[in-house]
C-alpha positions in Angstrom: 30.0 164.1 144.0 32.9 162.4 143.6 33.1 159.1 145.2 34.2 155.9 143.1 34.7 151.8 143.7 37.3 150.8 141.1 38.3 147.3 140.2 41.2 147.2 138.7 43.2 144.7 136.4 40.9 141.7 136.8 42.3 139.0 134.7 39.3 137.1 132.7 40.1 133.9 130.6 37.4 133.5 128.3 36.1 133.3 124.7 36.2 136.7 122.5 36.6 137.5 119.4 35.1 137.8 115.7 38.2 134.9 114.3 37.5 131.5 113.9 40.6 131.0 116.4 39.3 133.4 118.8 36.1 131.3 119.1 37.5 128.0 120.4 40.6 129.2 122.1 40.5 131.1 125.4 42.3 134.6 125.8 42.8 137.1 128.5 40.7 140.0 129.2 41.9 142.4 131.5 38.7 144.9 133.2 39.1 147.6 134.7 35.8 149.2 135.8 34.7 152.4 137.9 31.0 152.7 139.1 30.0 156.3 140.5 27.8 156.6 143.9 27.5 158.5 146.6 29.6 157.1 149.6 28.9 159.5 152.7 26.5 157.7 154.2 28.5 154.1 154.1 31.4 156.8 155.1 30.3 158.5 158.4 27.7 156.0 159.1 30.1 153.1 158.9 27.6 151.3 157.3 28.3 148.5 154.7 24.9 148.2 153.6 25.8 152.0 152.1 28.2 150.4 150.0 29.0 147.6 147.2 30.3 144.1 147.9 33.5 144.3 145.6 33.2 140.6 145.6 29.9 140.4 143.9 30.8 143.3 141.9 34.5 141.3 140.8 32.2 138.0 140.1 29.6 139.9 138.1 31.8 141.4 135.7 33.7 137.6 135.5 30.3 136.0 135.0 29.5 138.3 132.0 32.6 137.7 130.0 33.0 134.5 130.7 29.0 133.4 129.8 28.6 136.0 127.2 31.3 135.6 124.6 30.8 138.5 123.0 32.7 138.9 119.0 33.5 142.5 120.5 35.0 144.2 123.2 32.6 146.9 123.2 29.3 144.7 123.1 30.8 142.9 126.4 32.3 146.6 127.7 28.2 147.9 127.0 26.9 145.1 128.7 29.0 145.7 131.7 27.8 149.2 132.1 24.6 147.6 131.8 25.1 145.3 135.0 26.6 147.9 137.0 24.2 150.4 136.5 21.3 147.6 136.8 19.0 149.1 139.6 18.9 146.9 142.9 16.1 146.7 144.6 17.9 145.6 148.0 20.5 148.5 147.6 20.6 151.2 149.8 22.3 153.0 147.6 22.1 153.7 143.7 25.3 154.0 141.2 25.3 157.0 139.1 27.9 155.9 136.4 29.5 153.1 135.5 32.8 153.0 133.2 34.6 149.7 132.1 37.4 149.3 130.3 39.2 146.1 128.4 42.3 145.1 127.5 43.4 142.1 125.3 47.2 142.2 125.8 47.8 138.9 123.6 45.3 140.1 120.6 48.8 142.4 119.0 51.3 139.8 120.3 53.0 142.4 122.5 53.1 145.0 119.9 50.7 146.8 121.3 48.2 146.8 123.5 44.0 147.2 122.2 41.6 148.2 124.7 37.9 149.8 124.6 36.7 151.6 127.4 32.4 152.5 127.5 31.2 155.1 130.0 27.5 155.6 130.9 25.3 157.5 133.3 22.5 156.2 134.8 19.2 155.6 132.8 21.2 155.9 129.6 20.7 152.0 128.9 17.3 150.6 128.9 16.8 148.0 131.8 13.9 146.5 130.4 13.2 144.0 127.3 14.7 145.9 124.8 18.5 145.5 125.6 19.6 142.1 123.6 23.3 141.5 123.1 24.9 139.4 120.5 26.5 137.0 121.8 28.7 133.3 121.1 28.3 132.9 117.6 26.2 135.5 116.5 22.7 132.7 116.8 22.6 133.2 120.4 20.8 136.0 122.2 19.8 137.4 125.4 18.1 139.7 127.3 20.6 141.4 129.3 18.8 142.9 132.2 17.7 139.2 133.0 21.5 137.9 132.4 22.6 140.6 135.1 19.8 138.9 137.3 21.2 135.9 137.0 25.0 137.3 137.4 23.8 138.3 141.1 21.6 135.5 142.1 24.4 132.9 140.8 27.1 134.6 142.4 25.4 135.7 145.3 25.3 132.2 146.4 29.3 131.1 145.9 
């Protein structure tokens, strides 16, 4: 199987960074992230159930930057996987790989351009209690598979 959503070059403002600067000061985040599924049935059966809302999916990804910020790009990249391959229980169908990658095009001051990108299959990340993330100042943090809850339920709504 072969069969990808992409969301390409959403622009995040938010806080991230280890610097003292990068703490208060918002910067831009650009994600790009693939997630792996099987679309024949949402394909032939025309059938949007079959498939993801690529505005929840957009939001979710938002959401977790924005509320999580992380001191690294790969701790908010890992915990993006984590959301995407989060299973749903009203999902008809069930992603089989997740990969995100991130850009900070101001961190080299247009010398250069950093990015991390995190790739991982289904049941690689733990869904339960034992997935914490270190987030905001290094004091603060949280259960991920419950922040991912919340990243759906709060965005579900708007």
């Amino acid at each position: 199987m072969s069969d990808e959503i992409r969301i390409e070059e959403l622009s995040v403002q938010c806080v991230v960074g280890i610097f003292p600067e990068e703490r208060v000061q918002l910067q831009t985040v650009v994600v790009d992230a693939r997630i792996r599924l099987d679309l024949t049935a949402a394909a032939t059966g025309c059938d949007i159930e079959r498939t993801l809302d690529y505005a929840l999916f957009g939001r979710g990804l938002e959401l977790i930057l924005v509320e999580g910020k992380f001191r690294l790009l790969e701790t908010a990249g890992l915990a993006m996987c984590a959301y995407l391959l989060a299973p749903d229980p009203h999902a008809r169908t069930r992603v089989v790989a997740a990969r995100v990658s991130l850009q900070k095009p101001e961190a080299l001051k247009g010398r250069g351009l950093p990015s991390v990108t995190i790739t991982r299959r289904a049941g690689a990340i733990p869904m339960v209690g034992d997935v914490i993330f270190s987030c905001a100042d290094g004091t603060v943090r949280r259960n991920f598979a419950a922040a991912a809850q919340i990243a759906v339920a709060h965005h579900g709504s708007a």
